[in-house]
N, C-alpha and C positions, 0 to 999 in steps of 0.2 A: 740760685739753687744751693740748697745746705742740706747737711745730714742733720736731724734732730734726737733722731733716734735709730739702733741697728736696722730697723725693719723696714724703711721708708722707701716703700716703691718706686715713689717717683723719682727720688735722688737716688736709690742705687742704678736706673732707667739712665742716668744722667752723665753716672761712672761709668755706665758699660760701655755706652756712647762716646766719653774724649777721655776714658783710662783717671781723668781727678775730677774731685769734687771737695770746694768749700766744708768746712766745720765750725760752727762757732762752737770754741771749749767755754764760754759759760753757759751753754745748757746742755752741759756736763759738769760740773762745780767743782767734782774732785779734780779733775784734768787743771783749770787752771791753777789749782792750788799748789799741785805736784810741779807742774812744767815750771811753774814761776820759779818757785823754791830749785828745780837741778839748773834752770837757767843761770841764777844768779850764783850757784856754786860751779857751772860750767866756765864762767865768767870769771870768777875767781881763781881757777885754776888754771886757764890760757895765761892771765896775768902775773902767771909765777914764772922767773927766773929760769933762762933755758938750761941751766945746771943745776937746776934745784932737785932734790932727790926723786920727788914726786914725780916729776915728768922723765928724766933720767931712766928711773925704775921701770915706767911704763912705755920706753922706744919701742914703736913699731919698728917690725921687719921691713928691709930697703924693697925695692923692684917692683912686683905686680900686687905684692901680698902688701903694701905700704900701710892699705889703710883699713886693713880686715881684724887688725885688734891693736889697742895699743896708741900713741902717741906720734905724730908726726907733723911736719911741717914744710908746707910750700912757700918758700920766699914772692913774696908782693900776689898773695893769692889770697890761702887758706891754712888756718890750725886744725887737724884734725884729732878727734878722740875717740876710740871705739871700745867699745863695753861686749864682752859678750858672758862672761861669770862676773860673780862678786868675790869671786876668789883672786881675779886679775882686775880689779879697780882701784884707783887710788881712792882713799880712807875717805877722802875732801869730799866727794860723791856719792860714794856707798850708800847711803841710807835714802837718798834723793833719787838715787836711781832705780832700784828695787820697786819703791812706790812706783816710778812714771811707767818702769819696764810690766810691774804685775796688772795695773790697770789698765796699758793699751793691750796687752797682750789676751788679756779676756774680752778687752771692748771687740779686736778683731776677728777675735776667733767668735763672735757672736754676729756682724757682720759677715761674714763669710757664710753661714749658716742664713742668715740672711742669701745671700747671694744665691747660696743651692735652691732655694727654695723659689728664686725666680727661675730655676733652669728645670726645674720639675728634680730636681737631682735629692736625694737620701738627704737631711738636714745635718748629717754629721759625717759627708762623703770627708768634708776636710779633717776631721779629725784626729786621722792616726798622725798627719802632718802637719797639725797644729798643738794640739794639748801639749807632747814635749817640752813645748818653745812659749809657754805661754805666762810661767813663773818664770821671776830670774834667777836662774841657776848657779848654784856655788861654785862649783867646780866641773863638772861636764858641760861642756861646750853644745851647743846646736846651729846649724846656720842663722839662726836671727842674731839680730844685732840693735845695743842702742848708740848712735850716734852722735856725737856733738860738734858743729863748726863753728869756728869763729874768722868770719872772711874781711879780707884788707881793704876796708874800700880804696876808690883811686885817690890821685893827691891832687887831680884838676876835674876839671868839668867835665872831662868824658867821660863815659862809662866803661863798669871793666866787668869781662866774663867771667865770671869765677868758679862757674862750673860748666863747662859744654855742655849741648843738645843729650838728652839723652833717656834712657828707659831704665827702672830699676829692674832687677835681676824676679827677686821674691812673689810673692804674692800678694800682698798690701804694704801699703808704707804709710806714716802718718810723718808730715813734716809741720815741725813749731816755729813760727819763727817769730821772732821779736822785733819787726821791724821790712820791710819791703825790700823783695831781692828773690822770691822766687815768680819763673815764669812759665807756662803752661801752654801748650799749644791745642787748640780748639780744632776739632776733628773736620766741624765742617766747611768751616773759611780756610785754613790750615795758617790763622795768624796766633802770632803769641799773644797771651792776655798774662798782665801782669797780677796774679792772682791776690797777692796778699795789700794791694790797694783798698783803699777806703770807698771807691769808688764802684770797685767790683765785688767787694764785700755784702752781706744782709746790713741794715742800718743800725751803727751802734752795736759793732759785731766786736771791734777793738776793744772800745770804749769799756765795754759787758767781759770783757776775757781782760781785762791788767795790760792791755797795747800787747797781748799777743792774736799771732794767729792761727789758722789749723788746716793744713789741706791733707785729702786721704789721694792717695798715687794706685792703680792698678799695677801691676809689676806683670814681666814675662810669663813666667810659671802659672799666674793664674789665669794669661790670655790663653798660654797653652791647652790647660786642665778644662777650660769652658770653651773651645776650639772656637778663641776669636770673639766669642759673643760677647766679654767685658776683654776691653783693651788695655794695654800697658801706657799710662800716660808719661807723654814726651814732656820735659822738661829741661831747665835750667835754671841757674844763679847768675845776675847780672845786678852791683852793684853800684849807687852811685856814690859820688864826694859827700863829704861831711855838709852836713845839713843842719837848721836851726831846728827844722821841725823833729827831729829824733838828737837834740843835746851836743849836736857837731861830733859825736861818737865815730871814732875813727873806724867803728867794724861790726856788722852786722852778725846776728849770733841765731844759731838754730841747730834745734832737735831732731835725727831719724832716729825713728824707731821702725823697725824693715823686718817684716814677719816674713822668714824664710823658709821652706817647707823642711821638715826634722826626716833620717831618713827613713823614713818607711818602706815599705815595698807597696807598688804603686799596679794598681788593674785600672786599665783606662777604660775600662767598659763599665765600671761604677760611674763614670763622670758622664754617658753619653744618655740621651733622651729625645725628643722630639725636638726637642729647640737646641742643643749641640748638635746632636748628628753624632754620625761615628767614626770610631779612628780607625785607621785602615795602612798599611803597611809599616814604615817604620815607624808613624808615629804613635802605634799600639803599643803598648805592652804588660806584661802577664807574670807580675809575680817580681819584678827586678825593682832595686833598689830605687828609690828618690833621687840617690845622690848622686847616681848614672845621669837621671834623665837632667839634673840640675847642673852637672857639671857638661851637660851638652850646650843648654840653652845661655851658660857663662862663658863659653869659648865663644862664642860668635859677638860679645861684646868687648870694648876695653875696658880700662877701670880709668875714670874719668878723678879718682881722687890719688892716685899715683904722679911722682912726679913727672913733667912734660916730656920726658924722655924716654921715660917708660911709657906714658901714653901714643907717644910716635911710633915706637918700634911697636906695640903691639896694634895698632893701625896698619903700620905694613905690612905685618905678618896676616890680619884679615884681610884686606887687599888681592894679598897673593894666592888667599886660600879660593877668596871668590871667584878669582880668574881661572885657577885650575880647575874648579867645578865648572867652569863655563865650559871650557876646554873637555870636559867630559859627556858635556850634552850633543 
């Protein structure tokens, strides 16, 4: 199952059910031309010098906030790069990024419309919380985000995790990758499928897209806003050792681009219909900001692209939160 087009019943049928679904980017044309092109400048720029001004310039903030804009790096993991203006990019990407960030960011926000329209919901409920976020932005910031990894693979035969189990926060995510390493959990066996296989691909899906690949992720926010009816698809990155069939390349490289909702002020009774249903005590509300209800459904997760230390203490701290809520029932 692939998406061909925004409107495709049966494949958005297919997201709502295990939160991802498959994309071949060439039959989408511009998409593989864009991703190729910021791949191979994303690729360029991991390979610069960890003093070199460029990366330097662009240090992410240490702790939870690591990988939310900015430049960082987890020793025997993962590179990470995050874009959220063209005002804070380095130059090497600039123009590569724009393209990839203006094209998903409309392909999405026309999918999503897409999506209301299977919920009987307005065609443009998403809108105040998408159009913001849908150009890339010079200088004002929005929750979206385009993202670049470049992950370690291991040095022996085993395989290594390089990103835990886990849900995206946003609304939609589209992940590029160049190469095998993301994996998907199937809702109704609850086994992982290693999505960007050749295997579990359409025929000649790599071959047709320049050996990349395309998957679309559900995110929190939007199981929220559709109560449940399209799920947040569980995922992760597991890498293996250098291989002949991808050049013995020491690191597997891929694109998020993660459509976050902008903040608007949010009436949850726009989103409800026969097939949501309706929201009913805290999870209503009437007129309050986005960025309340987005910074609710971001506490209850960690940040899985932080370093391991910071992933732990903020695993303890939800831990602890769970058990006093127990403790209050």
């Amino acid at each position: 199952m692939s998406l061909s087009q925004p409107s495709d019943d049966q494949a958005l049928g297919f997201l709502a059910t295990h939160g991802w679904l498959p994309i071949v980017l060439a039959d989408h044309p511009d998409f593989v031309e864009a991703y190729t092109a910021l791949q191979t400048k994303a690729a360029d720029f991991f390979a610069l010098p960890e003093i070199s001004t460029q990366k330097m310039g662009y240090e992410a903030a240490s702790g939870t906030e690591a990988s939310e804009e900015g430049y960082s790096k987890i020793p025997d993991e993962k590179s990470i790069l995050t874009i959220k203006t063209s005002g804070h990019c380095p130059q090497l990407l600039n123009e590569q990024a724009k393209i990839a960030w203006d094209l998903t960011g409309n392909f999405l926000a026309q999918i999503l419309g897409a999506i209301a329209a299977t919920l009987d919901l307005k065609q443009d409920v998403f809108a105040p919380f998408v159009d913001p976020c849908k150009s890339f932005p010079f200088k004002t910031r929005t929750p979206t985000l385009l993202r670049m990894f470049r992950y370690d693979r291991p040095p022996g035969p085993d395989l290594r995790v390089n990103a835990e189990a886990h849900r995206d926060l946003g609304l939609l995510s589209l992940v590029v990758g160049h190469s095998p390493g993301l994996h998907v959990k199937n809702s109704d066996t609850d086994l992982w499928v290693p999505v960007e296989e050749d295997a579990v691909l359409p025929p000649d899906a790599r071959t047709r897209s320049r050996g990349l690949t395309a998957t679309l992720l559900g995110g929190e926010t939007l199981a929220f806003l559709t109560r449940g009816q399209y799920k947040a698809g569980v995922h992760g990155v597991v890498c293996e050792a250098p291989t002949a069939r991808y050049g013995y390349d020491p690191y597997r490289y891929s694109i998020v681009f993660t459509l976050r909702p902008a903040p608007a002020a949010i009436f949850t009774r726009e989103f409800e219909s026969e097939i949501t249903g309706a929201f009913e005590g805290e999870e209503s509300a009437e007129g309050e900001s986005m960025k309340e209800l987005f910074a609710k459904i971001r506490k209850t997760h960690y940040n899985i692209n932080a370093a391991p230390e910071v992933r732990e203490r903020q695993r303890e701290e939800q831990r602890k939160r769970m058990e006093e809520l127990q403790g209050q029932e």
